[in-house]
C-alpha positions as CSV (number, residue, x, y, z in Angstrom):
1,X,0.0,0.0,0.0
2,X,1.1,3.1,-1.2
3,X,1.6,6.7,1.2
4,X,-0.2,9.5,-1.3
5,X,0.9,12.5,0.8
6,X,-1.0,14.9,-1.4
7,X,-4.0,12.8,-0.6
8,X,-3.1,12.9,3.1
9,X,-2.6,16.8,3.7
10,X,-5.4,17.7,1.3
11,X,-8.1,15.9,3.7
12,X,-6.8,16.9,6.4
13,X,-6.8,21.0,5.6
14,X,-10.8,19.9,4.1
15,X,-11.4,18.8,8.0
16,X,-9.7,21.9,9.4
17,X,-12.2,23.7,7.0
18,X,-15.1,22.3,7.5
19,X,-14.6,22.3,11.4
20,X,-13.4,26.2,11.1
21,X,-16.8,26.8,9.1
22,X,-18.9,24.7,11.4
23,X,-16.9,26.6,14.5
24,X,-17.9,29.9,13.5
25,X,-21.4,29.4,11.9
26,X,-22.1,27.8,15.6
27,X,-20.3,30.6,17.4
28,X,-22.8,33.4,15.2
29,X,-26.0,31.5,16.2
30,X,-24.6,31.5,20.0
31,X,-24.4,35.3,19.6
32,X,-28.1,36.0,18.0
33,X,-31.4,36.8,20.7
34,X,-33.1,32.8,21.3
35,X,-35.8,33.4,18.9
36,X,-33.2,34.3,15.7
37,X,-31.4,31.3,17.1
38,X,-33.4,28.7,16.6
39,X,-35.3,29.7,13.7
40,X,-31.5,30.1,11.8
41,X,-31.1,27.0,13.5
42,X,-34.0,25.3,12.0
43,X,-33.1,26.6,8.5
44,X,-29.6,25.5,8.3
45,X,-30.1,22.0,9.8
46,X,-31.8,20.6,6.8
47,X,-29.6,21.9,4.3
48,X,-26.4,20.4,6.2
49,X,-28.0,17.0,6.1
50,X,-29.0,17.3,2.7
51,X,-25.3,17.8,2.1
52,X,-23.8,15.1,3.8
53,X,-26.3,12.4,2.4
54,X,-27.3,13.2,-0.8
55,X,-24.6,11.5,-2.8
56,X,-24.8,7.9,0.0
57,X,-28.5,7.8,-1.0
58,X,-27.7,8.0,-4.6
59,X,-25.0,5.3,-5.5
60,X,-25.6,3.0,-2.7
61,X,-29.0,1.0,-2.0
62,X,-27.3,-0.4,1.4
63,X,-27.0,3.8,2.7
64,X,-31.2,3.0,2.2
65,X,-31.6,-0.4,3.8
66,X,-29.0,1.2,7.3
67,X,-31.5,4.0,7.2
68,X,-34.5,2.5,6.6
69,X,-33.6,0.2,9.7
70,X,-33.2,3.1,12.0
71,X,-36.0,4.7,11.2
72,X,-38.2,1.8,11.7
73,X,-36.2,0.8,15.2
74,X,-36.7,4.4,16.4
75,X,-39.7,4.6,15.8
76,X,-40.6,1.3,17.5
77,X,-38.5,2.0,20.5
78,X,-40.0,5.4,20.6
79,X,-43.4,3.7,21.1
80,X,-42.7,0.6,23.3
81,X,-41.1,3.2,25.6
Protein backbone atom coordinates (compact mmCIF):
# COMPACT_ATOMS: atom_id res chain seq x y z
CA UNK A 1 0.00 0.00 0.00
CA UNK A 2 1.13 3.09 -1.22
CA UNK A 3 1.57 6.70 1.15
CA UNK A 4 -0.17 9.47 -1.31
CA UNK A 5 0.86 12.49 0.84
CA UNK A 6 -0.99 14.89 -1.42
CA UNK A 7 -4.04 12.84 -0.59
CA UNK A 8 -3.14 12.92 3.11
CA UNK A 9 -2.61 16.77 3.67
CA UNK A 10 -5.44 17.74 1.29
CA UNK A 11 -8.06 15.87 3.71
CA UNK A 12 -6.80 16.94 6.42
CA UNK A 13 -6.82 21.05 5.60
CA UNK A 14 -10.82 19.94 4.05
CA UNK A 15 -11.42 18.80 7.99
CA UNK A 16 -9.71 21.89 9.39
CA UNK A 17 -12.17 23.69 7.01
CA UNK A 18 -15.14 22.34 7.55
CA UNK A 19 -14.64 22.33 11.44
CA UNK A 20 -13.35 26.24 11.09
CA UNK A 21 -16.79 26.78 9.11
CA UNK A 22 -18.85 24.68 11.37
CA UNK A 23 -16.95 26.64 14.47
CA UNK A 24 -17.92 29.86 13.49
CA UNK A 25 -21.36 29.38 11.92
CA UNK A 26 -22.13 27.75 15.64
CA UNK A 27 -20.29 30.64 17.37
CA UNK A 28 -22.79 33.35 15.24
CA UNK A 29 -26.00 31.51 16.24
CA UNK A 30 -24.56 31.45 20.00
CA UNK A 31 -24.41 35.29 19.65
CA UNK A 32 -28.13 36.01 18.03
CA UNK A 33 -31.37 36.79 20.68
CA UNK A 34 -33.13 32.75 21.29
CA UNK A 35 -35.80 33.39 18.88
CA UNK A 36 -33.25 34.25 15.73
CA UNK A 37 -31.43 31.26 17.08
CA UNK A 38 -33.37 28.75 16.59
CA UNK A 39 -35.29 29.74 13.65
CA UNK A 40 -31.46 30.13 11.85
CA UNK A 41 -31.06 27.05 13.45
CA UNK A 42 -33.97 25.33 11.98
CA UNK A 43 -33.07 26.59 8.51
CA UNK A 44 -29.57 25.52 8.31
CA UNK A 45 -30.06 22.02 9.78
CA UNK A 46 -31.77 20.60 6.79
CA UNK A 47 -29.60 21.90 4.35
CA UNK A 48 -26.44 20.40 6.17
CA UNK A 49 -27.98 17.01 6.10
CA UNK A 50 -29.04 17.31 2.70
CA UNK A 51 -25.29 17.78 2.09
CA UNK A 52 -23.76 15.10 3.80
CA UNK A 53 -26.28 12.44 2.39
CA UNK A 54 -27.28 13.22 -0.82
CA UNK A 55 -24.65 11.50 -2.80
CA UNK A 56 -24.81 7.91 -0.01
CA UNK A 57 -28.45 7.83 -1.04
CA UNK A 58 -27.71 7.97 -4.61
CA UNK A 59 -25.02 5.29 -5.51
CA UNK A 60 -25.59 3.03 -2.66
CA UNK A 61 -29.04 0.99 -1.97
CA UNK A 62 -27.32 -0.41 1.35
CA UNK A 63 -26.97 3.85 2.73
CA UNK A 64 -31.20 3.01 2.18
CA UNK A 65 -31.62 -0.45 3.77
CA UNK A 66 -29.04 1.16 7.32
CA UNK A 67 -31.53 3.96 7.19
CA UNK A 68 -34.50 2.51 6.64
CA UNK A 69 -33.62 0.16 9.67
CA UNK A 70 -33.17 3.09 12.03
CA UNK A 71 -35.99 4.70 11.20
CA UNK A 72 -38.17 1.83 11.66
CA UNK A 73 -36.18 0.78 15.19
CA UNK A 74 -36.66 4.42 16.36
CA UNK A 75 -39.74 4.57 15.81
CA UNK A 76 -40.64 1.26 17.54
CA UNK A 77 -38.47 2.00 20.53
CA UNK A 78 -40.01 5.43 20.64
CA UNK A 79 -43.37 3.69 21.05
CA UNK A 80 -42.70 0.65 23.27
CA UNK A 81 -41.11 3.17 25.65
Amino acid sequence: MRFHAVRTISGAIAGIGLAAFAFGVIITLIKLPHSRRYAYGAMLLPIALHTQVELPFYISSLHWFVFTVCCVTSKHTTLSA
